[in-house]
C-alpha positions as CSV (number, residue, x, y, z in Angstrom):
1,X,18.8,55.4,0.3
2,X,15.7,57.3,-1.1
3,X,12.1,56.1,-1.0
4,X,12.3,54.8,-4.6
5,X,15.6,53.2,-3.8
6,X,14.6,51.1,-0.9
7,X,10.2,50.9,-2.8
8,X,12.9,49.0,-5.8
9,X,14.9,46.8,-3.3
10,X,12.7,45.5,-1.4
11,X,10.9,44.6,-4.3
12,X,13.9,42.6,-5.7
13,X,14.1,41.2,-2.5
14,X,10.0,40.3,-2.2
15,X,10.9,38.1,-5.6
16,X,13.9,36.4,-4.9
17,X,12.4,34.9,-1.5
18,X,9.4,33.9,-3.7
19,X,12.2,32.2,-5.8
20,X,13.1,30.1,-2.8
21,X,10.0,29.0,-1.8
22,X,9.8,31.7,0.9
23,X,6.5,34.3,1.3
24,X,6.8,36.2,4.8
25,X,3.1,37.6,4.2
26,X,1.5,33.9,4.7
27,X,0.8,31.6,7.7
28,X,3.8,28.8,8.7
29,X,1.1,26.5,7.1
30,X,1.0,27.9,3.7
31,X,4.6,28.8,3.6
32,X,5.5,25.0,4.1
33,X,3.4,24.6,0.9
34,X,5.0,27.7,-0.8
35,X,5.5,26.4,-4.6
36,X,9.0,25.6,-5.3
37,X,9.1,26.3,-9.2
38,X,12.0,25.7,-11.6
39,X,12.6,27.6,-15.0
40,X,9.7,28.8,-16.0
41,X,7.8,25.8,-14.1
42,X,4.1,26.6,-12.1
43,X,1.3,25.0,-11.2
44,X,-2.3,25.6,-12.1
45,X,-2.8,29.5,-11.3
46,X,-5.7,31.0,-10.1
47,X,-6.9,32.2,-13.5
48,X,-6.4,31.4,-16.9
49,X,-4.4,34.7,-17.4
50,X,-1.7,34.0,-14.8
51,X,-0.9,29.9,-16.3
52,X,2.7,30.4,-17.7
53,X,2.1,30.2,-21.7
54,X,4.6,29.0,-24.5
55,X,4.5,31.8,-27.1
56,X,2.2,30.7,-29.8
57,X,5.5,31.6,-32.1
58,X,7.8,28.5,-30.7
59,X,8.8,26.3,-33.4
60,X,7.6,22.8,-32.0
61,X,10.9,21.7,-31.3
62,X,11.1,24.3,-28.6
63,X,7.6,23.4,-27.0
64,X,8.7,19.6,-26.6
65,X,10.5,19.1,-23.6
66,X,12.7,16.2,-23.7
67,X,12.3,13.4,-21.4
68,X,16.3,13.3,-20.3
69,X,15.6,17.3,-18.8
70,X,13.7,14.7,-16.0
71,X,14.9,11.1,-16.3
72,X,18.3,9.1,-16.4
73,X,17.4,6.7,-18.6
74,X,14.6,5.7,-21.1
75,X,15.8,1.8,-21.6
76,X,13.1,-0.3,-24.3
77,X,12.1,-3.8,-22.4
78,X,10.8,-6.5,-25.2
79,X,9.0,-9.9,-23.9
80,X,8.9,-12.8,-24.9
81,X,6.6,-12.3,-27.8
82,X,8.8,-9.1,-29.1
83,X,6.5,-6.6,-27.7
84,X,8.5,-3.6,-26.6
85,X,8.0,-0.7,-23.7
86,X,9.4,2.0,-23.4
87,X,10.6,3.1,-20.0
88,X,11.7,5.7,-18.4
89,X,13.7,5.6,-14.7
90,X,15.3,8.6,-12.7
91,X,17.6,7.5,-10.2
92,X,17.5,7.5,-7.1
93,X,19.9,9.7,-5.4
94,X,21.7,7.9,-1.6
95,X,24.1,9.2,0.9
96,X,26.5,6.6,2.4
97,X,26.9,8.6,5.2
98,X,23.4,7.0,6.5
99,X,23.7,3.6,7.1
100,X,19.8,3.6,7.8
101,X,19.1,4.8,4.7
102,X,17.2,2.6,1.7
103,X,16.1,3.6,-1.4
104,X,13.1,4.8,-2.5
105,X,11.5,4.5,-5.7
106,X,8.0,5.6,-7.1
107,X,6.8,3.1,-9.6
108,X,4.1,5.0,-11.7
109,X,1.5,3.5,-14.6
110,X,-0.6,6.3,-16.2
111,X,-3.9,5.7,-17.7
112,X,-5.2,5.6,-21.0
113,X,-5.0,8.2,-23.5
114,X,-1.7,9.2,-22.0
115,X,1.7,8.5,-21.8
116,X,4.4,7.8,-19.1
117,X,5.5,11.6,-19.7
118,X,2.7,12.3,-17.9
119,X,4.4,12.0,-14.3
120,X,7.4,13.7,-15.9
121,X,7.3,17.1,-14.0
122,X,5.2,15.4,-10.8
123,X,8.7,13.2,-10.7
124,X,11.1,16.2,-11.4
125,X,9.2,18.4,-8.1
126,X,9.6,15.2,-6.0
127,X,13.4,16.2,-6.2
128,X,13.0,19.2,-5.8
129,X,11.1,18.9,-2.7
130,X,12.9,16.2,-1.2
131,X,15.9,18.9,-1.5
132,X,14.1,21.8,0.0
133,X,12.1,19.6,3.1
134,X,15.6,18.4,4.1
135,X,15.0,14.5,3.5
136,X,18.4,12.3,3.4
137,X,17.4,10.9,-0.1
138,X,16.0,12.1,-3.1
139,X,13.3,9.9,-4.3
140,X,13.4,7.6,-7.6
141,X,11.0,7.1,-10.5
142,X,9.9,4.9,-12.8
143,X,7.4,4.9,-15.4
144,X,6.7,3.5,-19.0
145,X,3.9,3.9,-21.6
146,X,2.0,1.0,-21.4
147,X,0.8,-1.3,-24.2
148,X,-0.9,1.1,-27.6
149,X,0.6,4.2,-26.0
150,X,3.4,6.8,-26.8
151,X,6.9,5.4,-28.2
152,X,5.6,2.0,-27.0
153,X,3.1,2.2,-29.6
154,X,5.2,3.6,-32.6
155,X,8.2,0.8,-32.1
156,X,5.8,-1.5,-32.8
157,X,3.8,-0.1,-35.6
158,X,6.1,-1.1,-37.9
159,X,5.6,-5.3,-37.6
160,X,1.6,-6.3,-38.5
161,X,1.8,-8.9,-35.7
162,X,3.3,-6.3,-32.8
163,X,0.6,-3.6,-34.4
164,X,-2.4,-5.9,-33.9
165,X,-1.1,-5.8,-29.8
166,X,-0.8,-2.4,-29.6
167,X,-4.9,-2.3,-29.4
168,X,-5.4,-5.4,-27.0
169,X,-5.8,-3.4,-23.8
170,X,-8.1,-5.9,-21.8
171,X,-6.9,-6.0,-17.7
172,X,-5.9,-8.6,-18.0
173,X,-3.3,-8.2,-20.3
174,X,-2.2,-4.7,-19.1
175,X,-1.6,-6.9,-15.5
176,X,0.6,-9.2,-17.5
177,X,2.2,-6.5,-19.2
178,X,2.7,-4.2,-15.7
179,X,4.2,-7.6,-14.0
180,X,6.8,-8.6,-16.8
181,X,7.9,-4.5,-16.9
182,X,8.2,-4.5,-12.8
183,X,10.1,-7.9,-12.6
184,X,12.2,-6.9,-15.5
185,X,13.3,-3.6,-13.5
186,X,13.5,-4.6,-10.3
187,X,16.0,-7.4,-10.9
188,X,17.9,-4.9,-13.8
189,X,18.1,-2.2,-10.7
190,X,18.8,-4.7,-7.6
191,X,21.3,-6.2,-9.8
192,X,23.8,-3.2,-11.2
193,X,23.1,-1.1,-7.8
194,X,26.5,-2.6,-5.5
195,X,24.3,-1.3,-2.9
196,X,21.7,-3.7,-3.3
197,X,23.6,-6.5,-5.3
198,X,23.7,-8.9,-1.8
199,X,20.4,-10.7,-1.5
200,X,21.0,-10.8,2.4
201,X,20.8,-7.4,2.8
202,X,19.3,-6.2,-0.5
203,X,15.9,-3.7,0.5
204,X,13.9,-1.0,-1.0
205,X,11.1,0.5,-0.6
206,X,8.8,0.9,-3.5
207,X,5.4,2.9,-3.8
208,X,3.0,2.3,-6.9
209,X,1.5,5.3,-8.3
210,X,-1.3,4.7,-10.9
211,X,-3.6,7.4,-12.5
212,X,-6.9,6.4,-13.8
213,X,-6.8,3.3,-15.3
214,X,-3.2,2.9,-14.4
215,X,-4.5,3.1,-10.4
216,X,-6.9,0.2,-11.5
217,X,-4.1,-2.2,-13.3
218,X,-1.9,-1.9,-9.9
219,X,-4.7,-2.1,-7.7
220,X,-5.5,-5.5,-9.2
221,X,-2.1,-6.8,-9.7
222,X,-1.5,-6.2,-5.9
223,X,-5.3,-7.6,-5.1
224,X,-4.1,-11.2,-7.0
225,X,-0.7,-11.6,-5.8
226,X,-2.2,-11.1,-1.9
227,X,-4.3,-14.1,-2.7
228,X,-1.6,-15.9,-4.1
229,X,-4.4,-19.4,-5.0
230,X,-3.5,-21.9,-7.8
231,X,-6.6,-20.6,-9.8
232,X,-4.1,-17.3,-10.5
233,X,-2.0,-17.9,-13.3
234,X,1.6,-17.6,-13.3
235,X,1.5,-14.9,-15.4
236,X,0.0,-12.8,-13.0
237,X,2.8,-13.6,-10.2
238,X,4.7,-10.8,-8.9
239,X,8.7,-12.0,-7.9
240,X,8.2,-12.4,-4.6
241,X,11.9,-11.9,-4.2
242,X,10.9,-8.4,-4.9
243,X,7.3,-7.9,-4.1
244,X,8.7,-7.8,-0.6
245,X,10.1,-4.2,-0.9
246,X,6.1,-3.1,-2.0
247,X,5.1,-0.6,0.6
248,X,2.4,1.4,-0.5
249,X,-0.1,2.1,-3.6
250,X,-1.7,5.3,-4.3
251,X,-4.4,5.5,-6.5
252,X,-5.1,9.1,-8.5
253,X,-8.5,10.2,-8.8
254,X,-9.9,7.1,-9.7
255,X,-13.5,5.7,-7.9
256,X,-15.0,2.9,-9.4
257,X,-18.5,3.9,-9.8
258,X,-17.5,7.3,-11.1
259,X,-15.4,5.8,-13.7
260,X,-17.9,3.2,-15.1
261,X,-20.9,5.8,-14.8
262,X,-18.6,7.6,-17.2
263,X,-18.0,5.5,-19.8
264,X,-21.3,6.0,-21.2
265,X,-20.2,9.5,-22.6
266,X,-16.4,8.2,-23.4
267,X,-18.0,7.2,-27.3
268,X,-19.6,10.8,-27.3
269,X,-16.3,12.4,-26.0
270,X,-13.8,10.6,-28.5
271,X,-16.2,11.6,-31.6
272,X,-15.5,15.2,-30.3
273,X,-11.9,15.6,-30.2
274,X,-10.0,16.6,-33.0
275,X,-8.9,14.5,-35.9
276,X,-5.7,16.3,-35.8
277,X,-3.6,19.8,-34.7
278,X,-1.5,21.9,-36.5
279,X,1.0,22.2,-34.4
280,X,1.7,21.1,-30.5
281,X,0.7,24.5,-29.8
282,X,-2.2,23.9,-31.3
283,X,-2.8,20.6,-29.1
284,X,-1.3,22.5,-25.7
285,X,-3.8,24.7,-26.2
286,X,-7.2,22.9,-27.0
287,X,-6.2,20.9,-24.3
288,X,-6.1,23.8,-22.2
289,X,-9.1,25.4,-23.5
290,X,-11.3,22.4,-23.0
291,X,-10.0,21.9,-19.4
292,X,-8.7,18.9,-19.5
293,X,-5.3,19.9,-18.4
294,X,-4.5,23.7,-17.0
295,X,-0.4,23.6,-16.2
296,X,0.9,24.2,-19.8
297,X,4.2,23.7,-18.3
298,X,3.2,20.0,-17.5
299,X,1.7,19.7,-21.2
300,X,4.8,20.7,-22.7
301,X,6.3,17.2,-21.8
302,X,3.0,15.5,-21.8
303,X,1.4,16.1,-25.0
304,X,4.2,15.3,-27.5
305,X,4.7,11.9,-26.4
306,X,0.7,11.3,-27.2
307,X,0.7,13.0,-31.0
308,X,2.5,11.8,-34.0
309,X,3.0,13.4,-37.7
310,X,0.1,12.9,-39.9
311,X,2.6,11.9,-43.0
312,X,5.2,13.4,-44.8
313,X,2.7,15.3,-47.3
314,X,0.7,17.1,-44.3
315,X,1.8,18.9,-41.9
316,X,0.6,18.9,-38.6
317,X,-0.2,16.0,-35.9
318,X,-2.7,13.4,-34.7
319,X,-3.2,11.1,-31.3
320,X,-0.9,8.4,-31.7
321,X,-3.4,5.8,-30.0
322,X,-7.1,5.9,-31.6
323,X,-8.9,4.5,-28.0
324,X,-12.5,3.6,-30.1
325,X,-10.4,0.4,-31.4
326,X,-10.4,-0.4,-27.5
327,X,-14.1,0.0,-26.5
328,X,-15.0,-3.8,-26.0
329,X,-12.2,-3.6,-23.0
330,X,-13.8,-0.5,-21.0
331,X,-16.1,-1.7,-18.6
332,X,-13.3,-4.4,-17.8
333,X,-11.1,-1.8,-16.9
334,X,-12.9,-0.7,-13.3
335,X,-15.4,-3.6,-12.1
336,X,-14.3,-4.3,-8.5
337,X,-12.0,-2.1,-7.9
338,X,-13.1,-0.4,-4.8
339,X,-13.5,-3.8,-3.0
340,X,-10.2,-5.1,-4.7
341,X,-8.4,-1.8,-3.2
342,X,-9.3,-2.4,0.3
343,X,-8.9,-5.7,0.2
344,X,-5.1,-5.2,-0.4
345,X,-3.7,-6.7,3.2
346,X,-2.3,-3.7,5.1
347,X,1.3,-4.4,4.9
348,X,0.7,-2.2,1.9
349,X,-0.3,1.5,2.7
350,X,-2.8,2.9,0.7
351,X,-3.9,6.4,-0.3
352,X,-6.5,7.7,-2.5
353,X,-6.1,11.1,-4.0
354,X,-8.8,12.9,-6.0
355,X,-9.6,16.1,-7.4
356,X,-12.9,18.3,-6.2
357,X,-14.6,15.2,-5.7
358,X,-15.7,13.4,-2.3
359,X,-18.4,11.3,-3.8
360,X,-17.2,7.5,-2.3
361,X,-19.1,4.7,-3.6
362,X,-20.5,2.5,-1.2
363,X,-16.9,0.1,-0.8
364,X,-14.9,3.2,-0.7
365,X,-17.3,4.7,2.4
366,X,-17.0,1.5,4.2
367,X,-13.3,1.1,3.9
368,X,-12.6,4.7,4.3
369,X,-14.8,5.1,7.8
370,X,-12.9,1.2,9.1
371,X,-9.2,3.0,8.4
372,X,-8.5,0.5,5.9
373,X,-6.8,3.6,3.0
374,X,-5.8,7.4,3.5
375,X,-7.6,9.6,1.3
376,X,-6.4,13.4,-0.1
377,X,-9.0,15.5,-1.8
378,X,-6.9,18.3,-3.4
379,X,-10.3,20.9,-4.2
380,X,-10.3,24.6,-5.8
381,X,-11.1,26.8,-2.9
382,X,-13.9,28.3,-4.4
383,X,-16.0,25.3,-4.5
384,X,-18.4,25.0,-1.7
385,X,-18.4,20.7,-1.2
386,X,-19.9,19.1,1.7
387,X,-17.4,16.9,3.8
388,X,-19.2,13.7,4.2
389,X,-16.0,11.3,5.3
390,X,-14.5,10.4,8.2
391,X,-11.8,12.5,9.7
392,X,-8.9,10.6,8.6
393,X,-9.5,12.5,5.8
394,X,-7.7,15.2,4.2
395,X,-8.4,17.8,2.7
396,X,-6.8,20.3,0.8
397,X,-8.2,23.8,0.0
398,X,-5.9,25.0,-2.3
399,X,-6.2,28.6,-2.3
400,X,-3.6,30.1,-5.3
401,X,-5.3,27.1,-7.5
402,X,-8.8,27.7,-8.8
403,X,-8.4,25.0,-11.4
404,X,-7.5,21.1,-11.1
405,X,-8.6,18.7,-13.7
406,X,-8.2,14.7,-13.9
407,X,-4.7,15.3,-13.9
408,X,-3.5,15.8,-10.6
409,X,-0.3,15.1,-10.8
410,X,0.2,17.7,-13.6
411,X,-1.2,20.2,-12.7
412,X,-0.2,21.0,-9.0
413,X,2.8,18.5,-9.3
414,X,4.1,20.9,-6.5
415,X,1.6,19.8,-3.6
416,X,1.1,16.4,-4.8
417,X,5.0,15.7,-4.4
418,X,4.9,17.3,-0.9
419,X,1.7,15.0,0.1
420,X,3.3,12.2,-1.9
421,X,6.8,12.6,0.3
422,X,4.4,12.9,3.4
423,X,2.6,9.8,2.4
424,X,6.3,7.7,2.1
425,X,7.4,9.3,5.3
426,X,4.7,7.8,7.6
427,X,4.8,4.4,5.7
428,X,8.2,3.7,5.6
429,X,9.3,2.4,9.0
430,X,11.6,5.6,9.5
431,X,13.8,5.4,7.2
432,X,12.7,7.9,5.1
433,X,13.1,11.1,7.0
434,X,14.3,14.6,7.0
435,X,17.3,16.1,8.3
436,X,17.5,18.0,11.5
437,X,18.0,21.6,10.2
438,X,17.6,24.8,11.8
439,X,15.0,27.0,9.4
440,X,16.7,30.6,10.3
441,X,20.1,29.3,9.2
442,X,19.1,27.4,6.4
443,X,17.2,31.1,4.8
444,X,20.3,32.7,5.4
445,X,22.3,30.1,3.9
446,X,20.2,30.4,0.4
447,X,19.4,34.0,0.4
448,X,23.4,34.2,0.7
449,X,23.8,31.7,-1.8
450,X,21.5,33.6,-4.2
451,X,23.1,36.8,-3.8
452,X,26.6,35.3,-4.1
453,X,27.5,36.4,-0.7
454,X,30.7,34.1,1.0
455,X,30.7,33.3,4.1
């Protein structure tokens, strides 16, 4: 074989070990973190240049990806006073070879502005990883858009009354609203799942996940069913049937402080956004551009679901929510949540995960330094922070990823669903776990599989 021949090879080679999830050039450390991407999937690169880009050409149709390429199902749950969400739930995936096993199921609530879509490719890299780490199970996940947001909002445009609701976003009805979803699915799943169908031995394990102002409504829907005092109104009663199964809440770079300190500039910020786009490329990429989101692989599912026609005369899109209609509600959203969040009793696990940030507020400091939460700061490597927490902190310097905005869990879905699996893996009382595998067989095993080589 010549030079060129084996320079060619090797090369081929080089690339289809990348593929895997395999880089021979890096510490044990950062290959364990190696990015496990699917299609043309990546997260946030290290410059603009090397973010995987839709061609500006797609048709829209093609930019949208569709919510079943991630989920199972996407049922619609209506209360009692016809108000309807949309959901969306992937499966979780059991072996009945494991008797130990249970399943586990992510229950996220994103935050406003957004949609549940948001958590689409964090949820579809949590099975992926699960897969590739060798844990028994694979992971489910839930999540809806919550009151005013995505489909949620456009089913009920339609009726005056249900339209009026789409715009009440006070806490204290997004608790109500998080409480009647969560009871609704947890009985729907317990129920049809002959796994689970015999209250005796029925269990779970479920972990909230809430960005932004999602982190806040879970945080204080835990916080009043701990105290569990006749002043809390029914409404605001988890099933205790299934509250049980709760094991952990993560909250995604949310601080309280931070978040009311910026509401001052939220009025500034919405008069600056666009009335409308001409197309979802068009929204992909001022999204992009103005940093509030750099994987435009995660945008592809996340911005559709946010943007609707303008009409049938004009072309082009607009935000499907307008969020000045909710002002009066904002400070609501985040006073006392950093006491509320450590105040959760510690049956519940908690973990705080935020993005080039460690400013704490004072209850954050206090909780963090007495153990009472785990905290993840994911931050670009070329940011020169001083570490001022305790060392049950972690942090990771992420060195192939220059750029993280508010949106964690989109754009390094990758390392959050490795931290995320970590996180459930210490909190679960062991029944979460990996496989006993042997690493040298297991590369052989794909690389053969890869290159269609039999046994």
């Amino acid at each position: 074989m010549s030079d060129f021949q084996k320079c060619i090879f090797q090369s081929k080679l080089k690339q289809a070990e990348q593929k895997l999830g395999f880089n021979f050039n890096e510490s044990l450390e950062e290959e364990n973190d190696a990015v496990y991407n699917h299609d043309d999937d990546s997260e946030a690169s290290s410059s603009k240049s090397e973010v995987p880009k839709a061609k500006s050409s797609f048709e829209d149709e093609k930019i949208r990806l569709s919510w079943g390429k991630v989920f199972d199902n996407n049922d619609i749950y209506c209360n009692s006073e016809g108000y309807c969400f949309q959901t969306y739930f992937r499966k979780p995936v059991l072996h009945n070879n494991n008797a130990d096993e249970c399943p586990v199921i992510f229950i996220a609530h994103h935050g406003a502005g957004s949609s549940g879509l948001t958590f689409a490719n964090l949820a579809s890299c949590i099975a992926d990883k699960s897969n590739s780490l060798h844990y028994f199970t694979n992971p489910g996940f839930f999540t809806f858009d919550m009151r005013g947001h995505g489909n949620t909002n456009l089913i009920n445009r339609n009726n005056e009354k249900l339209n009026a609701m789409n715009y009440d976003l006070s806490i204290d009805q997004l608790q109500k609203d998080f409480i009647f979803i969560f009871n609704h699915f947890v009985k729907r799943y317990l129920k049809s799942n002959t796994a689970l169908s015999n209250s005796d031995s029925a269990r779970c394990s479920l972990f909230f996940l809430g960005h932004s102002l999602g982190g806040a409504v879970l945080t204080k829907v835990l916080y009043k069913y701990s105290k569990k005092t006749e002043e809390v109104s029914s409404e605001f009663h988890l099933d205790p049937q299934y509250a049980k199964f709760i094991k952990g809440l993560t909250m995604v770079d949310i601080v309280e402080e931070t978040a009311i300190r910026a509401l001052d500039s939220m009025d500034s910020y919405l008069n600056s956004i666009p009335q409308s786009f001409q197309s979802l490329q068009d929204a992909i990429d001022w999204h992009v551009s103005h940093q509030l989101i750099y994987n435009r692989y995660s945008c592809r599912y996340s911005i559709p679901p946010i943007l609707t026609p303008l009409n049938t005369k004009q072309s082009g899109y607009k935000f499907i929510i307008d969020l000045k209609k909710t002002e009066q509600y904002w400070h609501d959203w985040f006073v006392g949540l950093s006491s509320e969040f450590i105040s959760i009793p510690s049956s519940v696990s908690k973990l705080l995960v935020l993005a080039n940030n460690d400013l704490l507020d004072k209850n954050l400091i206090i909780g963090q330094m007495q153990g009472k939460y785990q905290l993840i700061v994911f931050r670009s490597s070329d940011l020169k922070l001083e570490n001022i927490m305790s060392t049950t902190t972690t942090t990771i310097s992420l060195k192939d990823c220059k750029e993280i905005s508010h949106f964690i869990q989109e754009d390094i879905p990758n390392k959050f669903a490795i931290s995320l699996l970590e996180y459930v893996e210490r909190n679960d009382n062991g029944s979460f776990h990996k496989k006993e595998s042997n690493p040298q067989l297991d590369l052989i095993n794909r690389l053969n599989q890869k290159w269609n080589v039999k046994n």
